[in-house]
C-alpha positions in Angstrom: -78.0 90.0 44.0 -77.3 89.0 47.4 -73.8 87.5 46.2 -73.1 90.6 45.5 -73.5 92.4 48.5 -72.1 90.1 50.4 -68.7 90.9 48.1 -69.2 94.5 48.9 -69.7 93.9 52.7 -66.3 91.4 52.5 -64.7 94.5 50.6 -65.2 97.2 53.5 -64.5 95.1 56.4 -60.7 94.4 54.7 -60.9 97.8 54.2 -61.4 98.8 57.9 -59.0 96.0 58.9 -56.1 97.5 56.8 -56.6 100.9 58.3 -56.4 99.6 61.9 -53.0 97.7 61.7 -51.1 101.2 60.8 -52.6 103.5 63.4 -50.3 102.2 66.0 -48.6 104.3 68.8 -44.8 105.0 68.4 -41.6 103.8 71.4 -40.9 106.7 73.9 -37.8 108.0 73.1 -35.2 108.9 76.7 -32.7 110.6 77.5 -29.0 110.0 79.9 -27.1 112.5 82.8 -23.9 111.6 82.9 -21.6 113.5 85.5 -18.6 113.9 87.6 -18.4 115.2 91.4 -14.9 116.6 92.6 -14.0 119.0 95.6 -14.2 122.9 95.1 -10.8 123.2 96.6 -8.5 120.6 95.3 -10.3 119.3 92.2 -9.8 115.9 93.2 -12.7 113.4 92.3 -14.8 112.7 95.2 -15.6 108.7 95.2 -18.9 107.0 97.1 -21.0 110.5 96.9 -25.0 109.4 96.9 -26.8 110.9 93.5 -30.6 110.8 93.6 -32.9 113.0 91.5 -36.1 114.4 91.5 -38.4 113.5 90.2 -37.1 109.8 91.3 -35.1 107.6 89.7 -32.3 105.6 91.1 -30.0 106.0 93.7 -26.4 105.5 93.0 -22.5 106.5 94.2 -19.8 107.9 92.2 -16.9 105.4 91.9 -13.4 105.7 92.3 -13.3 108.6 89.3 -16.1 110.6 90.8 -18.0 109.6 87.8 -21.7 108.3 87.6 -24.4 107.6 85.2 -27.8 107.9 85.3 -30.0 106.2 82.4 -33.4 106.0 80.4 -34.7 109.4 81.5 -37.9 110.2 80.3 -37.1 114.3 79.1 -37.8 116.8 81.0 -36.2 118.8 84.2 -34.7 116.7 87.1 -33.0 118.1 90.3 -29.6 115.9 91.2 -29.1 116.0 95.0 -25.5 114.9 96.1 -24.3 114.0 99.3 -20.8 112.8 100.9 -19.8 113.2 104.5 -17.4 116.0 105.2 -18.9 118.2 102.3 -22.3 120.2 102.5 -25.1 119.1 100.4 -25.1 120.1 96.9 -28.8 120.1 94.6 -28.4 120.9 90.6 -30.9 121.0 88.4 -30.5 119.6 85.0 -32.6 119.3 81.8 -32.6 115.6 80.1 -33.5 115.6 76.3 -34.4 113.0 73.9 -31.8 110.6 72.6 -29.3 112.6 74.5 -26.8 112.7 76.7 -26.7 115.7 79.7 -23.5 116.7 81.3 -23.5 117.6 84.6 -20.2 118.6 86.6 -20.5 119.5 90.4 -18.3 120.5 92.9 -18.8 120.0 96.2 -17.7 122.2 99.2 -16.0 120.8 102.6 -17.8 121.3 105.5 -15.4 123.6 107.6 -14.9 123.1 111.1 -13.1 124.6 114.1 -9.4 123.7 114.4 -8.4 122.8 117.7 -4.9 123.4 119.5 -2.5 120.6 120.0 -2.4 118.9 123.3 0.0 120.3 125.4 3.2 118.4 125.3 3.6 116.5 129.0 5.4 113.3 130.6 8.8 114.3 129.8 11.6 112.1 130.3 14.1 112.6 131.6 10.7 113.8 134.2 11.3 117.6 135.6 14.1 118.2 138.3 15.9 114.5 137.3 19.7 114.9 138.1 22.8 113.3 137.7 21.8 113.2 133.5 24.5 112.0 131.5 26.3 114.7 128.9 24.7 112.5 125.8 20.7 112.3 126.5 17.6 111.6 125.0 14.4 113.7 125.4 11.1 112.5 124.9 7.3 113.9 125.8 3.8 112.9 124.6 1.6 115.3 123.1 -0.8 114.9 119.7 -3.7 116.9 118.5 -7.1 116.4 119.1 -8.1 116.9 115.5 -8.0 113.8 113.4 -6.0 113.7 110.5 -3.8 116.9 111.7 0.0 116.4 112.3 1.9 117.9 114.7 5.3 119.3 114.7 7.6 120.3 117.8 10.3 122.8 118.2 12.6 122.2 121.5 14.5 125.0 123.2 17.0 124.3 125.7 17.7 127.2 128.5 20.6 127.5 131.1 21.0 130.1 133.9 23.6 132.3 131.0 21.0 131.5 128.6 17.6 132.3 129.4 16.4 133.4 126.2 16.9 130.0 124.7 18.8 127.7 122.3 16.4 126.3 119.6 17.6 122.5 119.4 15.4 121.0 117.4 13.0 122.3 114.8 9.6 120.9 112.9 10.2 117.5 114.8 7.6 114.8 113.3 8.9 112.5 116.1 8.2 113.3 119.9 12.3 112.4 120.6 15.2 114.1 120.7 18.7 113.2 121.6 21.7 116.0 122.6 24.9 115.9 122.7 28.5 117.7 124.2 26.0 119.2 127.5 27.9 120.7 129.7 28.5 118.5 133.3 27.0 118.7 136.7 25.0 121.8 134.6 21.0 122.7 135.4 19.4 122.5 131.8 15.8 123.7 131.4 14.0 122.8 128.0 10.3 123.6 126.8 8.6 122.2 123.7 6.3 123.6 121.5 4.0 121.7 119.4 2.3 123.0 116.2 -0.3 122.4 114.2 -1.0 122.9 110.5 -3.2 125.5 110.9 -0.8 127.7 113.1 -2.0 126.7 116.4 0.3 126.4 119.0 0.8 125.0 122.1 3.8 125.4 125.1 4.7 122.4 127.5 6.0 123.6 130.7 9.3 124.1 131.4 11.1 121.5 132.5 14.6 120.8 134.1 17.4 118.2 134.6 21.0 118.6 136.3 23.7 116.5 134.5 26.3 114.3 136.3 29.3 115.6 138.1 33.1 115.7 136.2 34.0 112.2 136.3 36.7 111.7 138.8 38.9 110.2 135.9 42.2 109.1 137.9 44.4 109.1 134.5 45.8 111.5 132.2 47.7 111.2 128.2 48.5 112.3 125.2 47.3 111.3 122.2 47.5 112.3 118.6 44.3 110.4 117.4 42.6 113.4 116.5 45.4 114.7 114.1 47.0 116.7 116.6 48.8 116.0 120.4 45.8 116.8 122.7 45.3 116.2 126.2 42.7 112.9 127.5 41.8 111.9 130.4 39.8 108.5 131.3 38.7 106.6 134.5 39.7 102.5 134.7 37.9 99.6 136.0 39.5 96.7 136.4 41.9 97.4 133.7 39.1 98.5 131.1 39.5 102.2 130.1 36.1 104.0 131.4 34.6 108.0 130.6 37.3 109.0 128.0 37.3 112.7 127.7 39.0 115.2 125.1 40.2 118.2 127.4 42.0 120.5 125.2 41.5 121.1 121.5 43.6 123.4 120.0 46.0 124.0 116.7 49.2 123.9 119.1 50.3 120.6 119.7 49.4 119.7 124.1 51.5 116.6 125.7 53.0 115.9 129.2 50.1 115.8 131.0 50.3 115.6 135.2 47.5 115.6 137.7 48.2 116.7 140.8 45.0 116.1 143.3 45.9 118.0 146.3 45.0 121.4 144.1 43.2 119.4 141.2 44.9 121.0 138.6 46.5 118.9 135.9 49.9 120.7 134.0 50.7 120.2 130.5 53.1 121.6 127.9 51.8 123.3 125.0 53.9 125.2 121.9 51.4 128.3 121.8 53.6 130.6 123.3 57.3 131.2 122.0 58.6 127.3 122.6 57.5 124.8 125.1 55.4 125.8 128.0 53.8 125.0 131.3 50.4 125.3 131.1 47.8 124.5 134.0 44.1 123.4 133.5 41.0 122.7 135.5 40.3 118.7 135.7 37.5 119.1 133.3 39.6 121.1 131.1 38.8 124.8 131.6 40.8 127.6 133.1 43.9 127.1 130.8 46.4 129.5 132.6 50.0 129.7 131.2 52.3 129.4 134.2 56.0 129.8 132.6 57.5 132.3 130.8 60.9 130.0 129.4 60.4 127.2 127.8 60.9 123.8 128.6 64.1 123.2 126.3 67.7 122.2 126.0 69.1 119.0 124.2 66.9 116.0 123.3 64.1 117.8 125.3 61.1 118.3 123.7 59.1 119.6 126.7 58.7 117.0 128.9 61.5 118.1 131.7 58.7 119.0 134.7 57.1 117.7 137.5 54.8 118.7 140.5 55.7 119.0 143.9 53.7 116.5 146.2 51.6 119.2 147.8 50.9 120.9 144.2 51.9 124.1 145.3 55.5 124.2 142.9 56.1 123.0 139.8 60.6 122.0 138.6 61.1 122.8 135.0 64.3 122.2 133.0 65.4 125.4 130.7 69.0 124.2 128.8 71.0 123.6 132.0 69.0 125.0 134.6 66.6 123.9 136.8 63.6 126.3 138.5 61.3 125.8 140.8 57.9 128.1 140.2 54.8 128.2 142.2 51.6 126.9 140.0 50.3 130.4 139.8 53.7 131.5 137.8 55.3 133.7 140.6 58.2 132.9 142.1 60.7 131.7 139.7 63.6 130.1 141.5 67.0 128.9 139.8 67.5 126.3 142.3 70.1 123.8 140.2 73.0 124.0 137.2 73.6 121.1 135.3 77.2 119.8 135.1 79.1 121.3 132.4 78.1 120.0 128.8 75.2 118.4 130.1 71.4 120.1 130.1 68.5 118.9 132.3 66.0 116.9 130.8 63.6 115.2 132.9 63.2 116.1 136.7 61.1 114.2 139.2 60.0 114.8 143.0 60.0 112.3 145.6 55.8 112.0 146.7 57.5 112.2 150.2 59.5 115.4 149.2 62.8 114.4 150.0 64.4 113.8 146.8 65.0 115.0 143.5 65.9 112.7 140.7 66.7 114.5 137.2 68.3 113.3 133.8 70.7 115.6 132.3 71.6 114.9 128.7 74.8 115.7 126.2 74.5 116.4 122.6 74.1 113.3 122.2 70.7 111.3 122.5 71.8 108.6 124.3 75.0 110.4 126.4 72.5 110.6 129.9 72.5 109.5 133.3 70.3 110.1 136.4 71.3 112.0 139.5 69.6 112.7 142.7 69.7 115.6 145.1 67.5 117.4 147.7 64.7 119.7 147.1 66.9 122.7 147.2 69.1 121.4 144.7 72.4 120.5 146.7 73.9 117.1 146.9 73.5 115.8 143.2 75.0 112.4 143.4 74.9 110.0 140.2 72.5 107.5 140.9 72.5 105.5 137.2 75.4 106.1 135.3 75.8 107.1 131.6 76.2 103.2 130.4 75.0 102.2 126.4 71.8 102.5 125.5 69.7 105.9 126.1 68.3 105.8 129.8 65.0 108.2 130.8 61.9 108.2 132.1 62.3 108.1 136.1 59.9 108.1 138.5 59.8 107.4 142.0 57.4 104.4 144.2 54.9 106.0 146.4 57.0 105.5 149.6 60.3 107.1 147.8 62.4 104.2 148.4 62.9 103.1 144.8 63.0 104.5 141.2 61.5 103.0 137.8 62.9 104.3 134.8 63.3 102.8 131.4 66.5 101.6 129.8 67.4 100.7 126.2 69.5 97.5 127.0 70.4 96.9 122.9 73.0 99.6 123.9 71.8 100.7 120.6 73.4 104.5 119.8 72.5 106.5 116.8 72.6 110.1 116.3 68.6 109.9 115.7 68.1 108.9 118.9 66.3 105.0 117.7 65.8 102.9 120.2 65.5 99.0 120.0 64.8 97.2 123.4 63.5 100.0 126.3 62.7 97.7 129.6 61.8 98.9 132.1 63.3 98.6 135.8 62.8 99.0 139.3 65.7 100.2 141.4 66.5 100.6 145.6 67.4 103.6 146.4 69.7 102.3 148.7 71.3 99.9 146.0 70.7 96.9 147.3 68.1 95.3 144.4 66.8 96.0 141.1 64.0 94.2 138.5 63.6 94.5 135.0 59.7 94.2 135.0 59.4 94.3 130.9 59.9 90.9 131.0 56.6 90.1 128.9 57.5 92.7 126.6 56.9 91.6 123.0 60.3 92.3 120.8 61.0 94.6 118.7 58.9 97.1 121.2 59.8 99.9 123.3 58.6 100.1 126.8 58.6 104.0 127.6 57.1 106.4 130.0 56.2 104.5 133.2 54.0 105.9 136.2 52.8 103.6 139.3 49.3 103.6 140.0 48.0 105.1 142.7 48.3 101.7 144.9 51.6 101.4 143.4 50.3 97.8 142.9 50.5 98.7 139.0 52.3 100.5 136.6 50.9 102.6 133.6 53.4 102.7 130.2 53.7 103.0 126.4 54.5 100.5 124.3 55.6 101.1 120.5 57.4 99.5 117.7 60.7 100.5 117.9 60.5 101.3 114.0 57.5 103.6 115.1 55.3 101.2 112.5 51.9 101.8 114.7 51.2 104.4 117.3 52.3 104.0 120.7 49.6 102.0 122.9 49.3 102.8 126.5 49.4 98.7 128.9 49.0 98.5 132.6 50.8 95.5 134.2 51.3 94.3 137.5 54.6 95.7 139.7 56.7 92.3 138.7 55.5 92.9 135.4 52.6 90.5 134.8 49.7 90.7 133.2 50.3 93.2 130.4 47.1 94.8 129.1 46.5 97.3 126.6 43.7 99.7 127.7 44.0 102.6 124.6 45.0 101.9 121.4 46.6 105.3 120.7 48.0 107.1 123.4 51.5 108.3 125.2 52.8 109.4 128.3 49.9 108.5 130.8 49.8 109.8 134.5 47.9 107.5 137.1 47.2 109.2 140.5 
């Protein structure tokens, strides 16, 4: 009996044990937000925003995506509040389900603030009221925005007394320079800038001012064709270095012969615009180009170079076929005042700078068939100071006291139809006869020494030099008066005046 209750009591209890082991409680199933955070405007992703939720979880920052991840949410409703410095505060609420994944996207909205005005552009340089500014200058000012992050950009007007609305110059400049070029000499210039934001703000610099340098007092004058076509230069010299080289005319007609004269500052040139060869007169710095003859300079072998000055500038001598004039500079007053001897035409006329000479070359039909005479101011007295001997003679000019003349000489007595020359020198004669130099002594061979001019000391003497098969352009030397020291000082130039 009692063995077997005690069975039946064994029986229950396994019973009862059973039954405990499967009542047991069940894993609590979570839920994921998963989102992305980019600005309202642009789209772009916005990196390093805080995320943190209600009810709490974990704080985190989007990476470089804008992405972040929040895990092993327990369901239910959860408010995400973003934050990022610039952009207002953003709070969404989102609802996390079981074994789920929630999607949240969120924009976030830039915190607007006032836009401020550039500073005002200041410390120009050159600084306001500078003078003596070279033609070719650089501007510069300081300015910037007070804004960070926003760029500026400058516009630049330049102003002169004709121009007082303005010239823009430079336009959206990142860079708080600009350089200018071809101003106008001893010329006031007033220029402003304006700087600009990129919001539209603006903001004006004062108006500021400079005076450019004077006209150079360049003391010499040539031709050149370096540009394509004969134009008119002019340069200053320092010991013999060419210094302030300056284009003064530019035109489609070919310009050559230049002379200066500095008792009325005008320099006279010969130009093709105007039916053949003619005298034209300019301003030093090039400007008031008035014509001055009505015939041309003309007449065998001459192709416009038969003129000079008289010493005081008031007259100019100008060869037309076998005549020679005298006109004042302002074009009145045309006086026949020589004829050329009969089959002979003037060609190159010179005065004496202590006006009591003339000295011409008249030419045949023949290059080289020439000779120099010499005869006073009013024409009369011609007497034959070089005689027609081989070899083309040309070129004279007189020494500063009148007592000799230069002039150049072709001694290969080399005579062609075409007018070649081989061996120009050039030589220094007394008046009176009683000496003469050949100063081309240095002269390399196979050159031509043409066009000579003394310097204003008379110390030196300005000239071309070519090939004589015309293989290079002409180069202008100076070279002491005995003919030393050669120096080339341009590289393409022709018939140079030194006063």
């Amino acid at each position: 009996m009692f063995m077997n209750m005690l069975k039946i009591a064994l029986l229950c209890f396994c019973a009862q044990s059973f039954s405990c082991s499967e009542d047991t409680v069940s894993p609590e199933i979570t839920g994921d937000i998963s989102g992305e955070v980019t600005d309202n405007l642009s789209g772009s992703p916005i990196s390093g925003a805080s995320i943190t939720t209600t009810p709490p979880t974990s704080a985190i920052v989007t990476d470089s995506g804008g992405k972040f991840k929040i895990e092993e949410l327990a369901p239910g409703n959860y408010a995400i509040i973003i934050e990022k410095t610039e952009y207002s505060k953003k709070t969404v609420t989102v609802a996390v389900q079981e074994a789920k994944t929630t999607q949240a996207f969120i924009t976030l909205n830039k915190i607007e603030t006032e836009n401020t005005s550039p500073n005002q552009p200041s410390n120009p340089i050159p600084a306001s009221g500078a003078i003596d500014q070279p033609i070719r200058i650089e501007l510069s000012w300081q300015s910037g925005d007070p804004d960070p992050g926003d760029q500026v950009l400058y516009d630049v007007l330049l102003f002169t007394p004709e121009l007082m609305n303005g010239t823009l110059v430079g336009e959206n400049l990142a860079d708080t320079t600009l350089s200018l070029n071809d101003l106008d000499y001893n010329t006031t210039y007033f220029w402003q800038v304006i700087a600009k934001d990129t919001s539209g703000l603006t903001t004006n610099s004062e108006i500021w001012s400079f005076l450019t340098m004077h006209f150079p007092d360049n003391p010499i004058v040539f031709a050149s064709d370096m540009t394509g076509n004969f134009e008119i230069f002019s340069a200053g010299i320092t010991d013999s270095l060419i210094t302030n080289p300056l284009q003064l005319t530019e035109t489609a007609n070919r310009n050559w012969w230049p002379r200066l004269n500095r008792r009325n500052n005008k320099i006279a040139f010969v130009a093709d615009r105007n039916a053949g060869p003619q005298i034209f007169t300019m301003n030093r710095d090039g400007t008031a180009i008035f014509r001055v003859t009505t015939l041309p300079i003309a007449g065998f072998h001459n192709f416009g170079i038969g003129f000079c000055w008289s010493p005081d500038g008031t007259h100019l001598l100008y060869s037309h076929y076998n005549k020679l004039y005298r006109i004042n500079f302002d074009g009145s007053n045309n006086t026949l005042i020589a004829t050329a001897p009969v089959e002979r035409h003037f060609r190159e006329v010179e005065w004496s700078p202590v006006g009591e000479k003339i000295a011409v070359v008249t030419a045949g039909s023949q290059s080289f068939e020439n000779e120099i005479l010499l005869m006073e101011t009013d024409g009369s007295n011609a007497l034959v100071f070089v005689e027609n001997v081989p070899g083309t003679i040309a070129n004279p000019v007189f020494s500063i006291d009148g007592k000799q003349l230069m002039f150049t000489h072709d001694i290969s007595a080399h005579e062609v139809a075409t007018g070649r020359q081989l061996d120009s020198h050039i030589f220094i004669w007394h008046i009176d006869g009683s000496d003469s130099t050949d100063v081309s002594i240095q002269k390399p061979d196979g050159t031509n020494d043409f066009y000579p001019r003394f310097s204003p000391t008379g110390a030196q003497i300005i000239f071309a030099n070519v090939p004589n098969d015309d293989s290079a352009p002409p180069r202008i030397y100076v070279m002491d008066r005995d003919g030393s020291n050669r120096k080339a000082i341009i590289g393409n130039g022709i018939m140079a005046d030194w006063q």
